[in-house]
ZAVEXKE-921176 format. One record per residue (C-alpha): residue number from 1; residue in one letter; x, y, z. Coordinates in steps of 0.2 Angstrom, whole numbers. Example, Ala and Ser with C-alpha at 12.3 -4.5 7.8 and 13.67 -1.06 7.14 Angstrom:
ZAVEXKE-921176
REC   i aa     x     y     z
REC   1  A    62   -22    39
REC   2  S    68    -5    36
***
This chain:
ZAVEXKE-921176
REC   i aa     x     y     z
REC   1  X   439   831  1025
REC   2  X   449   841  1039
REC   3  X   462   839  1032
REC   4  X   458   843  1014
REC   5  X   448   858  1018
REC   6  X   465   866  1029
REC   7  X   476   863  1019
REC   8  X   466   872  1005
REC   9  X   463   886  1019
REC  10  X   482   885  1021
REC  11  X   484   889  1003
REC  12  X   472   903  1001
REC  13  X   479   911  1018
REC  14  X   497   909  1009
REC  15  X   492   916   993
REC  16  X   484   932  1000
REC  17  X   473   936   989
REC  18  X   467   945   972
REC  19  X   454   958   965
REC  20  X   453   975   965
REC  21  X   443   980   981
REC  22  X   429   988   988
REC  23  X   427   989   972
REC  24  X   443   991   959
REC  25  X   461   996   960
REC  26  X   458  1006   941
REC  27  X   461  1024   945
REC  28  X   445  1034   947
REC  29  X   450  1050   939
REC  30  X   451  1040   921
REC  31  X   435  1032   924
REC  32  X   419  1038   915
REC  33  X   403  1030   924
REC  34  X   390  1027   910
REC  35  X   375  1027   925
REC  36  X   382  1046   929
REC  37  X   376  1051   909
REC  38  X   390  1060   907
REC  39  X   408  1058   898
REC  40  X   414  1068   909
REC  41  X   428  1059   920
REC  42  X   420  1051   937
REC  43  X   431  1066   949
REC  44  X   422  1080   939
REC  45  X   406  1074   947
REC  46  X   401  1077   963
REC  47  X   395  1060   969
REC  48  X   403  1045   977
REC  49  X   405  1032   963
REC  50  X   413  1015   962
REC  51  X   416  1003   949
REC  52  X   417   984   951
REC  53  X   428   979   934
REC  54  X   428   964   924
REC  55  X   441   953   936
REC  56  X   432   959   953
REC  57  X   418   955   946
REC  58  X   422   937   940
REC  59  X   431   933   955
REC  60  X   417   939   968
REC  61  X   404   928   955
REC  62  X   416   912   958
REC  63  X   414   915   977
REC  64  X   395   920   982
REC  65  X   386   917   963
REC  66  X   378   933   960
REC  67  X   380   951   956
REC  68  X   372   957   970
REC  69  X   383   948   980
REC  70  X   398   953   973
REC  71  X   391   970   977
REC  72  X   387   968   996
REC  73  X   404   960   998
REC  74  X   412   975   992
REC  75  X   401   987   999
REC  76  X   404   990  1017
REC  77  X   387  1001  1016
REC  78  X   376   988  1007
REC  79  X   366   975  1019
REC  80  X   369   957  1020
REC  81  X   362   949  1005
REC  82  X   347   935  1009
REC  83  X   352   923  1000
REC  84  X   337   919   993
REC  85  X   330   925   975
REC  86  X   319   939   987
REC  87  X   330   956   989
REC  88  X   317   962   999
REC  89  X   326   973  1015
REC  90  X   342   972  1004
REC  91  X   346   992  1005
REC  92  X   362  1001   999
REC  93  X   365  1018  1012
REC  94  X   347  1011  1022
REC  95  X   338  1014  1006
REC  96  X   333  1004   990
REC  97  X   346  1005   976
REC  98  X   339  1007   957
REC  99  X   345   990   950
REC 100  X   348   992   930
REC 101  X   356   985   916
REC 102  X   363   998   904
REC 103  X   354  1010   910
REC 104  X   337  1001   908
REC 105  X   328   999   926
REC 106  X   325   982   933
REC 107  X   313   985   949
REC 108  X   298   987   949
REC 109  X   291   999   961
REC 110  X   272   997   956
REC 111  X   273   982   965
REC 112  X   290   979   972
REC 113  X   293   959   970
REC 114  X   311   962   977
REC 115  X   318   949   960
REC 116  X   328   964   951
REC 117  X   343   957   957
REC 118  X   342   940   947
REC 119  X   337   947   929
REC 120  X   352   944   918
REC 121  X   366   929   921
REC 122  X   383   938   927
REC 123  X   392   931   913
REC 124  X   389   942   902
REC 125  X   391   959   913
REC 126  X   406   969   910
REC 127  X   407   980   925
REC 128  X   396   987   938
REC 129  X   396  1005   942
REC 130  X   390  1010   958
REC 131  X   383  1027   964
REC 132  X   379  1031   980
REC 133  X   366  1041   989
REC 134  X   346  1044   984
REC 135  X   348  1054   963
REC 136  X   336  1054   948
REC 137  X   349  1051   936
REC 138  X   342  1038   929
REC 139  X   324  1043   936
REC 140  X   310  1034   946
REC 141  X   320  1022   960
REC 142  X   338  1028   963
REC 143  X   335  1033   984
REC 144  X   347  1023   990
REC 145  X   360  1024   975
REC 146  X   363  1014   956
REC 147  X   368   997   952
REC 148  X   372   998   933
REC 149  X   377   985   926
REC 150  X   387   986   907
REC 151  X   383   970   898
REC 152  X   397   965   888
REC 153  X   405   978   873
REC 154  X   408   977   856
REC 155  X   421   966   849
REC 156  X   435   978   842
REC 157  X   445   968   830
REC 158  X   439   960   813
REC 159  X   435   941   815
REC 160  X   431   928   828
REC 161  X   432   928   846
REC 162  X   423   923   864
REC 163  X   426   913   880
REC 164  X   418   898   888
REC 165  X   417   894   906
REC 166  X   415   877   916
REC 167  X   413   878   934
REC 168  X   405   865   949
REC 169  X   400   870   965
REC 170  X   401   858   981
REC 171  X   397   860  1002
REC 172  X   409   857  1015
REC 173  X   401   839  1017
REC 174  X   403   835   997
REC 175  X   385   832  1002
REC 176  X   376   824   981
REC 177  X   361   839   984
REC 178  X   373   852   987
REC 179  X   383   850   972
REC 180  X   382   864   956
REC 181  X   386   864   940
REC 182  X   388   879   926
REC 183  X   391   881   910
REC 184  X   392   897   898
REC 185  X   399   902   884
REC 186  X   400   919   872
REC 187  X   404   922   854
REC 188  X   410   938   845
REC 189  X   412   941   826
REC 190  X   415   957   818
REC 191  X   418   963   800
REC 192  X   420   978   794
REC 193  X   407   989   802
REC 194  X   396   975   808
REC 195  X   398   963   823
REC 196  X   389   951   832
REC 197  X   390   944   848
REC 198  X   377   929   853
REC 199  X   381   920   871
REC 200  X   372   906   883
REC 201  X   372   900   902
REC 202  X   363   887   909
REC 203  X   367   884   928
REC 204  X   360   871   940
REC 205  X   360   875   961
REC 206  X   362   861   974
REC 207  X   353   863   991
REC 208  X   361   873  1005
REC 209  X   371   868  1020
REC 210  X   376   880  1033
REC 211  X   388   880  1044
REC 212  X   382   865  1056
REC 213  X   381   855  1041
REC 214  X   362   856  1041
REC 215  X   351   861  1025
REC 216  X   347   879  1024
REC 217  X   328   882  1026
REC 218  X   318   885  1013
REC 219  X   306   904  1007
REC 220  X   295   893   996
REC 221  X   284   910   996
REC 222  X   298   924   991
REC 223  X   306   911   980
REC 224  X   324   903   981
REC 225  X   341   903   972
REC 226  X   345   885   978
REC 227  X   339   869   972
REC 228  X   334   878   955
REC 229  X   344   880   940
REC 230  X   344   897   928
REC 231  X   349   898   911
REC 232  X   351   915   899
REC 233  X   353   919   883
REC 234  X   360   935   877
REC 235  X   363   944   860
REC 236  X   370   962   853
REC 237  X   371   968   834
REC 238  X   382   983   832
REC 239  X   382   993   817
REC 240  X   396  1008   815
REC 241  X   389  1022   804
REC 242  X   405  1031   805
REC 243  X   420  1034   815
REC 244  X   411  1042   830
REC 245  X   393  1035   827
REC 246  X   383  1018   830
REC 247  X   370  1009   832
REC 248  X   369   995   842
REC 249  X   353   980   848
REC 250  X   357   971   865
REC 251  X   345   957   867
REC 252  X   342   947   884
REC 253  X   333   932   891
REC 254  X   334   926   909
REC 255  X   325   913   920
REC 256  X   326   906   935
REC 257  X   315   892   943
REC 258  X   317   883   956
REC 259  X   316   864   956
REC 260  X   303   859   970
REC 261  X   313   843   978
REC 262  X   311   853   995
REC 263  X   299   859  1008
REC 264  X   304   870  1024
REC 265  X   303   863  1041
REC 266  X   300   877  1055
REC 267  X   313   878  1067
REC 268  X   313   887  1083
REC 269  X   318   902  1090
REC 270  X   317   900  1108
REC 271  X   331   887  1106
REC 272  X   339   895  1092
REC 273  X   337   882  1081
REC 274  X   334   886  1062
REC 275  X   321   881  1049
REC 276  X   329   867  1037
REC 277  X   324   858  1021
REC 278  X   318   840  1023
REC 279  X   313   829  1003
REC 280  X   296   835   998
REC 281  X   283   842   985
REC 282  X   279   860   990
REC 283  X   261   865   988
REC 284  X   259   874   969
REC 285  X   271   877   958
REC 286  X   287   882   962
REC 287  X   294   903   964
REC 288  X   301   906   948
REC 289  X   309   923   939
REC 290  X   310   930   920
REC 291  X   317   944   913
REC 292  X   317   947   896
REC 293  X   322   964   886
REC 294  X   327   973   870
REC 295  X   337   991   867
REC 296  X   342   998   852
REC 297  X   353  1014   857
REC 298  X   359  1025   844
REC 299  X   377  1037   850
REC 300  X   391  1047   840
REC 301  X   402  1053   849
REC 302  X   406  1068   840
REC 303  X   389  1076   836
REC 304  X   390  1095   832
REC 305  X   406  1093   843
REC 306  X   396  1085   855
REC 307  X   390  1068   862
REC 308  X   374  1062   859
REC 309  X   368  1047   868
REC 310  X   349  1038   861
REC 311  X   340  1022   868
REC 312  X   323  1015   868
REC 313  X   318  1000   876
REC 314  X   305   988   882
REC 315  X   306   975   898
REC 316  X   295   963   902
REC 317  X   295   953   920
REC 318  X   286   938   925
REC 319  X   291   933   946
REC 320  X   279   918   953
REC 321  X   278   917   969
REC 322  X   276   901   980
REC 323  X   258   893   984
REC 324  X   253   893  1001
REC 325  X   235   894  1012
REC 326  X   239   908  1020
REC 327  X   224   917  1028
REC 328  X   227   932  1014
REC 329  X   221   921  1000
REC 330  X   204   914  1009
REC 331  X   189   917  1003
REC 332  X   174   906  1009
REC 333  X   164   909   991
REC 334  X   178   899   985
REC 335  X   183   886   996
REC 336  X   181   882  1015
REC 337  X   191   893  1025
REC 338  X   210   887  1027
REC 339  X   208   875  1013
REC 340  X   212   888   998
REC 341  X   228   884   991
REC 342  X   234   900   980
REC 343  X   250   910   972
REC 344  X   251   926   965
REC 345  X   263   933   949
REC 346  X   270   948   945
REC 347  X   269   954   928
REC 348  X   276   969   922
REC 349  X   282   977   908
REC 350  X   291   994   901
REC 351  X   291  1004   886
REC 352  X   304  1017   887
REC 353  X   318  1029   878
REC 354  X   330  1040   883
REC 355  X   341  1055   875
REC 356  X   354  1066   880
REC 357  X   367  1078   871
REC 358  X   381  1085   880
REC 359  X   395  1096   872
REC 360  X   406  1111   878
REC 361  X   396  1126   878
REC 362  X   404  1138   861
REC 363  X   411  1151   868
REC 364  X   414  1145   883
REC 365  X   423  1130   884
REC 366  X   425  1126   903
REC 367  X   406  1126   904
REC 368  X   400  1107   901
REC 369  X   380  1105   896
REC 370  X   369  1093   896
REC 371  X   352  1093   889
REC 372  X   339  1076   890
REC 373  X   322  1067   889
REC 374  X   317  1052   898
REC 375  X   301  1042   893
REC 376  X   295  1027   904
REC 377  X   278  1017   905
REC 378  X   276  1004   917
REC 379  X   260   993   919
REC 380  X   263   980   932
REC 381  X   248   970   941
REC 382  X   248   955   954
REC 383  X   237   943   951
REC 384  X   230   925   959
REC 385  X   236   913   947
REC 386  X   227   898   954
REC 387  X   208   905   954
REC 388  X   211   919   943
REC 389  X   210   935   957
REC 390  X   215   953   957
REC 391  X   225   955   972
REC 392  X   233   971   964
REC 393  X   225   979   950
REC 394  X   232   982   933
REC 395  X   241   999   936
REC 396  X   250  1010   925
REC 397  X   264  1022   927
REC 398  X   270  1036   916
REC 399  X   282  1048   917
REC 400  X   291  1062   904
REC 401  X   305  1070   913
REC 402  X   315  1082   905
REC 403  X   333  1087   911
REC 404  X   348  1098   912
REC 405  X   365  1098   919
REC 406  X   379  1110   920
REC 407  X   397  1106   924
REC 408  X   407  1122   924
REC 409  X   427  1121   927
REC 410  X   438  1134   935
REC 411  X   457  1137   938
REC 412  X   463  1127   929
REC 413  X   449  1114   934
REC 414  X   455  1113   953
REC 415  X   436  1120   956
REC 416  X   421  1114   949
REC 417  X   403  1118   951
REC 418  X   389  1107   947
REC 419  X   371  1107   946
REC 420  X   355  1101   936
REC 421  X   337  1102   937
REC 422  X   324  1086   933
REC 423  X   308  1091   930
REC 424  X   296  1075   934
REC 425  X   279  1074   928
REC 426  X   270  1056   932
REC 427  X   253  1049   932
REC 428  X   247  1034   938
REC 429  X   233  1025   932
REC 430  X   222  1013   942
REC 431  X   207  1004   938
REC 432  X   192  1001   946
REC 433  X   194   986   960
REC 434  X   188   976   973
REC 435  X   202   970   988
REC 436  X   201   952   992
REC 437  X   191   944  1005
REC 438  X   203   944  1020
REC 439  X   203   965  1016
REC 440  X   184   965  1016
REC 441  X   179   964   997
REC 442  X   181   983   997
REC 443  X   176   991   982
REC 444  X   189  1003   977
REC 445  X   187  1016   964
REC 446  X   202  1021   953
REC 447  X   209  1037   947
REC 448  X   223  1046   937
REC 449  X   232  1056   952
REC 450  X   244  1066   945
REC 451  X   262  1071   954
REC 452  X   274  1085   947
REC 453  X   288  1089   956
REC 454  X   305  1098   950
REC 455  X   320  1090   957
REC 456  X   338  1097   960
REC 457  X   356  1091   961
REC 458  X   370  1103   967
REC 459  X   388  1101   972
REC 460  X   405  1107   972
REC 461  X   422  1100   968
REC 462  X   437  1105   975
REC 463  X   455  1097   968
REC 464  X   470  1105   972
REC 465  X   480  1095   966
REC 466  X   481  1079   955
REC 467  X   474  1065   964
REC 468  X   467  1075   981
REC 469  X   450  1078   979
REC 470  X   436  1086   991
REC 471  X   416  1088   987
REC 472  X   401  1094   994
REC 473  X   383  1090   986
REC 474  X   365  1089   987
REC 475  X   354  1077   977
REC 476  X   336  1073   978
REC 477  X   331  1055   973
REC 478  X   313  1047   967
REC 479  X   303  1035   968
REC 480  X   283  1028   969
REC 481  X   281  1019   984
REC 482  X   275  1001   984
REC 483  X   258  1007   975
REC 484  X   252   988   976
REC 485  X   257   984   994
REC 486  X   245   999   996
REC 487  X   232   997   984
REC 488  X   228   979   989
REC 489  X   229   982  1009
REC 490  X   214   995  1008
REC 491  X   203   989  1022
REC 492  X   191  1002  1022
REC 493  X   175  1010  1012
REC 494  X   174  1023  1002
REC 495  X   192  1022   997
REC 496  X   194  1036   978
REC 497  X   213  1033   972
REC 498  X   212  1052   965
REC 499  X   212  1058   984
REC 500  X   222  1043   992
REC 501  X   238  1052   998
REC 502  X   248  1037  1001
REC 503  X   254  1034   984
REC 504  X   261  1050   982
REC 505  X   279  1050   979
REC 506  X   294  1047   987
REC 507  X   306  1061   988
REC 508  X   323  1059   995
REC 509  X   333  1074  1000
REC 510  X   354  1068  1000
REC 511  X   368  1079  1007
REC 512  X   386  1073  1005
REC 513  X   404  1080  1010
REC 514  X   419  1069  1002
REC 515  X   435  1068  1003
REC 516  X   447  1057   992
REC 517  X   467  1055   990
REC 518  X   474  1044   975
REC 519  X   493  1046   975
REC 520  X   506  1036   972
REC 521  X   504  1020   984
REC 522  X   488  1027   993
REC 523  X   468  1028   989
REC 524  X   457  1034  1002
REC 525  X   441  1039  1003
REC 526  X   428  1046  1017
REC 527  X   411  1050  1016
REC 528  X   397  1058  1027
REC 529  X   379  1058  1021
REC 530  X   363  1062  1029
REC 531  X   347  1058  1019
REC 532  X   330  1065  1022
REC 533  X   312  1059  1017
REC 534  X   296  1066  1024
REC 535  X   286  1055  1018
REC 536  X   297  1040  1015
REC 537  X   292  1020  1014
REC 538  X   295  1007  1026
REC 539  X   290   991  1027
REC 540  X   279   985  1041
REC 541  X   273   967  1046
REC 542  X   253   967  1049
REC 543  X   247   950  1053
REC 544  X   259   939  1041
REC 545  X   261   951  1028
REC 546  X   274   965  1025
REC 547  X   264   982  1022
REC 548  X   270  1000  1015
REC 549  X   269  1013  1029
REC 550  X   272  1030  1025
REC 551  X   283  1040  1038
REC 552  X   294  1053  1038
REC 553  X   314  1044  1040
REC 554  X   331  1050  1043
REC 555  X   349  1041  1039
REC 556  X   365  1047  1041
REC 557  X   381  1040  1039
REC 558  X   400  1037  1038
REC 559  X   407  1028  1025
REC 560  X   428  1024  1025
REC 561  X   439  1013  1012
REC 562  X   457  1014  1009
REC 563  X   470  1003   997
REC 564  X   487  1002  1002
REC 565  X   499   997   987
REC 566  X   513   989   998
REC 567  X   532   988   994
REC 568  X   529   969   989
REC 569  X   528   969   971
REC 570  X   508   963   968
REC 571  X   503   965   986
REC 572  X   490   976   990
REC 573  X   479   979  1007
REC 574  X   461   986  1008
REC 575  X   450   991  1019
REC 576  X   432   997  1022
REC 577  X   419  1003  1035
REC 578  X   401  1011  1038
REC 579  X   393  1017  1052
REC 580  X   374  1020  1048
REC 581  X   359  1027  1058
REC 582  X   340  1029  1053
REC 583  X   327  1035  1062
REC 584  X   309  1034  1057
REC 585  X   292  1045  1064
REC 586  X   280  1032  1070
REC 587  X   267  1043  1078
REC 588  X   267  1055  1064
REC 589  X   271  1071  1072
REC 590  X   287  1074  1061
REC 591  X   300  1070  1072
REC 592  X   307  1053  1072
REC 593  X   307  1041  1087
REC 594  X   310  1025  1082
REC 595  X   326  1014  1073
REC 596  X   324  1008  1057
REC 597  X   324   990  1059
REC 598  X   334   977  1052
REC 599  X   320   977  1036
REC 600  X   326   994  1032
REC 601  X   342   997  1036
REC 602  X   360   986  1037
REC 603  X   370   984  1049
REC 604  X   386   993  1053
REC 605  X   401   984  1045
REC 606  X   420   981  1044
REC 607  X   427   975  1029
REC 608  X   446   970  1025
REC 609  X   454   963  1011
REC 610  X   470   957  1006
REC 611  X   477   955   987
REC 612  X   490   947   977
REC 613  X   491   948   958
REC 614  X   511   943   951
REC 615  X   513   934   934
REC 616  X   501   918   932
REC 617  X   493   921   950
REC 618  X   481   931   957
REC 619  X   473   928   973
REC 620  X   461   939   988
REC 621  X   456   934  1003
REC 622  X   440   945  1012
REC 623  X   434   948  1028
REC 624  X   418   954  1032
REC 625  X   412   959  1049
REC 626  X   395   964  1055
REC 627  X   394   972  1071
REC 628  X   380   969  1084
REC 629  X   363   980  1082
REC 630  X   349   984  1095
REC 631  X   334   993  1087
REC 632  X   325  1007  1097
REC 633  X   307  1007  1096
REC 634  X   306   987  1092
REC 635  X   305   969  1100
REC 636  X   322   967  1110
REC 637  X   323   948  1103
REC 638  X   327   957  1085
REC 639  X   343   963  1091
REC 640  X   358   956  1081
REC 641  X   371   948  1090
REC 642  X   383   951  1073
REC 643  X   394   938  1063
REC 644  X   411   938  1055
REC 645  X   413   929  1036
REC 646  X   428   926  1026
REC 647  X   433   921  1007
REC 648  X   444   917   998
REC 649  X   449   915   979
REC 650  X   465   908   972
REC 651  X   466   909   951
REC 652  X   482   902   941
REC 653  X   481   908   922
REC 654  X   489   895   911
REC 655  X   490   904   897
REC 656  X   480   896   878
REC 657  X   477   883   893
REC 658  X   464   895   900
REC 659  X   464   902   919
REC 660  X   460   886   935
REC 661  X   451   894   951
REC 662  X   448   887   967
REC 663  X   436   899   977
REC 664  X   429   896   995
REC 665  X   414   907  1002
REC 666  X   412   907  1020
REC 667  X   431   898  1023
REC 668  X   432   897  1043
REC 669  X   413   888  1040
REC 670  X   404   901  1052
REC 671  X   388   896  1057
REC 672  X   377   912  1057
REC 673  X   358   916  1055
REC 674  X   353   928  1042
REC 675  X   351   946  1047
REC 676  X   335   947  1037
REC 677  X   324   935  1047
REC 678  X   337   934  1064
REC 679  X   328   956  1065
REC 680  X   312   952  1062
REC 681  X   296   941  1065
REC 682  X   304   935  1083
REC 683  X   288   922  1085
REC 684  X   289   917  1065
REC 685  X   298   900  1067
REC 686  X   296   894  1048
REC 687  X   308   910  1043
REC 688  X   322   906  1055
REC 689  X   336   906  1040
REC 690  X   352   899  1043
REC 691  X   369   907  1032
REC 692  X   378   897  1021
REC 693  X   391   887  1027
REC 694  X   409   882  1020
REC 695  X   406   883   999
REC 696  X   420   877   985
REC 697  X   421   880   967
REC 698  X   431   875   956
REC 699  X   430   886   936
REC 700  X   440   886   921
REC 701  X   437   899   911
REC 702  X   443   901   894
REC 703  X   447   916   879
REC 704  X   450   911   861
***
């Protein structure tokens, strides 16, 4: 087995590796970023952007098995991922990113169940676009930045196409519960002004072995990607009206469930040694995920001289959490105490549409505008599956945000000035409730509080000369804080939702100063932000369950990346870093004096890449370090001692054959303990996770 696994480390380590980095090698200045709303190009815009392409992306899927993974490992700036179906404490520049598909938001910030990273199956995602720092672009959620993913386009040519993928999955050991199977396929037919494109992937997940060659432990509450199998269905129907203008349906189901052959055994802390999974039945049904959605989108590209871009659409989430008997869930009118075994569901759904035009103003070309509407109802609840409870009410959410932007070019476009206003207006409807026993059976009385707050984006773009760029900006994001973390937690009397300032919004103040270089052999990139919320949301263990705490908090940061295109043809080097501090006010006397803690913020992190693509071979091998971290204000046994984690992935095309990869995740076999619960809960001994040890897969993939 030694032998077998260095000579494959061999292999890798000679092959160098392949895909473009920290996110792609494709020029930025060609690049139009769908999640910026704008065709203008992505240096015309005053934000830091990346886009994650089609081979990237493939190839980070192959390694880790999931979008946001792929993300994080391209992202110096974005935490460790969990590994588990939970994002919860998963932040991108120490905030929560706005995760969508197409434009079409995934969270839900109602009642954040932390599953919008798992809602579509990557296979038929085209590219993620990223934006960093807190923006309302796309409206409620966006404080920490956008993960857009671009589902698959529109066939261009007249008859039949797709592609198919095969792929298994084994640990170091070869151990039979750790094995992983996947299979996927897409077809695309187009005639005349029609197409159609209808796809499938079905994708079954062994158990986890880390780096000792022990099981990873189990989150039967938050819910788990391993031992559970996911399949997804996906559809889009595209009509062309004319030469510039469509109409097109995207169509999209996704499921994830996990299988219940496993139950956690606590570990312990004191002797560092990690919760693992032993054979059993877990109480209640097992955490599962589903996602379904529908958008019709209406665009011409040439409108009046102009682009016009239409969408409505509705989303519908159900995430089912694990059963436990958590002291939460008792009630002695229903059972003896301790003895009440329960499980709550998410359930929420979306009605929305969007519109924007944008053209050249007449009369005054170098002046851009954009003019839009945004529409969004939400109405999310939590409920107690098992005896039929409200643990947070049915509440609803609506928003009508109107919205301008101005892009005005100078000189010869070597100075541009940016800026746009968002005027939000959003009320939130709760009923009538009473909190559960373990708050007190507190009746609560509902409201309508109503929040209406203008926001403003600003920047300026300086470009001297192709290919060197410099920008300054300021951005405000928004979002609802965790209304049902709040709603459910009220402890007191009295309690009238109309006057309860703690669901107020969340308004996040970003500032930004950029500077970029793309010429010839050399992309480089630095970044400082510094990200400001008065009344921001952290999360805040009480008891044994997280709450929303409102305090003011600070982040700042540094973000570097550069890509080197070396005098060996193919051969390319990359290389990332961010440094990032926050700060929150826990005595609410606006200053802060306290870190964030590992719940709320990432460590800092060095990542390096290498990158070899020439003829039938293309290859990458990753490193990503994450430095050590004390948190001020918290429990010294939080700290982080840090860990150091590399992949590889090497890819051999043969041609109507189909493309052959071999991909390892965590190569060297590290043995490391999750970030997530190694920072927080130091007494907690049933969430002491355990990373992912040494992981092959072997795919073909196929175009016909």
């Amino acid at each position: 087995m030694k032998t077998a696994t260095s000579a494959i480390a061999l292999i890798l380590g000679a092959s160098l590796s392949a895909a473009p980095a920290m996110a792609a090698e494709t020029d930025v200045t060609e690049v139009v970023v769908t999640a910026a709303r704008s065709v203008l190009p992505a240096n015309a815009l005053p934000l830091t952007v990346d886009v994650i392409d089609k081979s990237a992306l493939d190839q980070q899927v192959r390694i880790s098995g999931s979008v946001v993974d792929a993300v994080a490992a391209l992202t110096p700036s974005f935490s460790p991922t969990r590994q588990k179906l939970s994002g919860a404490g998963e932040t991108l520049r120490g905030r929560s990113p706005l995760y969508a598909i197409n434009g079409i938001p995934q969270s839900t910030p109602l009642r954040d169940g932390s599953r919008d990273g798992f809602t579509i199956d990557p296979f038929f995602v085209d590219r993620v676009e990223l934006i960093f720092g807190s923006n309302a672009l796309q409206g409620i959620g966006g404080t920490g930045g956008i993960v857009n993913q671009v589902t698959v386009g529109a066939p261009t040519t007249d008859g039949f196409s797709g592609r198919a993928l095969l792929q298994t999955l084994a640990d170091n050991g070869f151990h039979g519960d750790g094995a992983g199977y996947k299979a996927a396929g897409l077809g695309s037919w187009k005639t005349g002004a029609f197409d159609a494109t209808l796809g499938a992937a079905y994708e079954t997940r062994g158990a986890y072995y880390d780096g000792h060659g022990k099981r990873v432990g189990f989150d039967a509450a938050q819910g788990e990607t391993q031992d559970s199998k996911s399949w997804s269905l996906f559809g889009r129907f595209g009509y062309a009206v004319s030469d510039t203008a469509r109409v097109d349906l995207i169509l999209s189901r996704f499921q994830l469930e996990g299988d219940g052959d496993y139950v956690n055994l606590a570990g312990n802390r004191t002797t560092g040694v990690p919760s693992t999974g032993i054979r059993g039945v877990p109480a209640g049904t097992p955490a599962r995920g589903r996602t379904e959605s529908a958008a019709a989108s209406y665009t011409d590209t040439d409108l009046l001289g102009g682009n016009l871009v239409t969408q409505a659409f509705w989303n519908r989430t159900r995430d089912l959490f694990g059963g436990d008997s958590s002291a939460t869930f008792q009630d002695i009118r229903i059972a003896p105490l301790g003895t009440l075994l329960d499980q709550s569901e998410n359930r929420s759904r979306k009605l929305g549409a969007k519109f924007s035009y944008e053209r050249a103003v007449p009369s005054f070309e170098n002046l851009t505008a954009i003019v839009g509407l945004d529409l969004l109802k939400d109405r999310t609840e939590q409920a107690l599956v098992r005896t039929n409870r409200v643990w947070v009410p049915p509440t609803d959410y609506r928003s009508v945000a109107p919205f301008v932007q101005a892009n005005l070019a100078l000189f010869d476009k070597k100075l541009r000035i940016a800026g746009g206003l968002r005027n939000e207006n959003v009320q939130i409807k709760v009923d009538d409730f009473t909190t559960l026993a373990f708050y007190g059976s507190r009746a609560v009385a509902g409201g309508s509080p109503e929040f209406h707050d203008t926001l403003v984006n600003g920047g300026v773009i300086f470009e001297p000369t192709p290919g060197v760029r410099g920008y300054v900006s300021y951005a405000q994001g928004y979002t609802v804080p965790d209304v049902g973390r709040i709603t459910r937690a009220i402890n007191i009397n009295g309690v009238d939702i109309d006057d309860y300032l703690d669901i107020s919004p969340v308004i996040s103040n970003n500032r930004e100063i950029g500077l970029e270089v793309k010429r010839g052999w050399l992309e480089a990139n630095a970044t400082y932000f510094w990200s400001t919320s008065t009344k921001g949301q952290l999360l805040v263990l009480v008891g044994t369950v997280f709450e929303v705490q409102r305090q003011r908090v600070e982040i700042e940061g540094l973000e570097l990346s550069a890509t080197v295109r070396t005098p060996i043809e193919g051969l390319s080097l990359q290389a990332g870093y961010a440094d990032l501090k926050g700060r929150a006010d826990s005595n609410a006397d606006g200053r802060v004096d306290i870190d964030l803690d590992g719940a709320n913020i990432s460590p800092d992190r060095i990542v390096l890449a290498a990158n070899f693509n020439r003829g039938p071979w293309s290859s990458r091998l990753q490193l990503g370090k994450y430095l050590s971290r004390s948190f001020d204000g918290a429990d010294p046994r939080n700290s982080f001692e840090g860990y150091t984690l590399v992949d590889g992935s090497v890819r051999y095309d043969f041609g109507d054959l189909g493309g052959l990869s071999l991909s390892v995740q965590n190569l060297l076999d590290e043995y490391y303990i999750d970030y997530n619960t190694d920072t927080q809960q130091p007494t907690n001994n049933a969430r002491f996770f355990s990373g992912r040890g040494r992981t092959f897969t072997l795919a073909w993939d196929y175009r016909f």
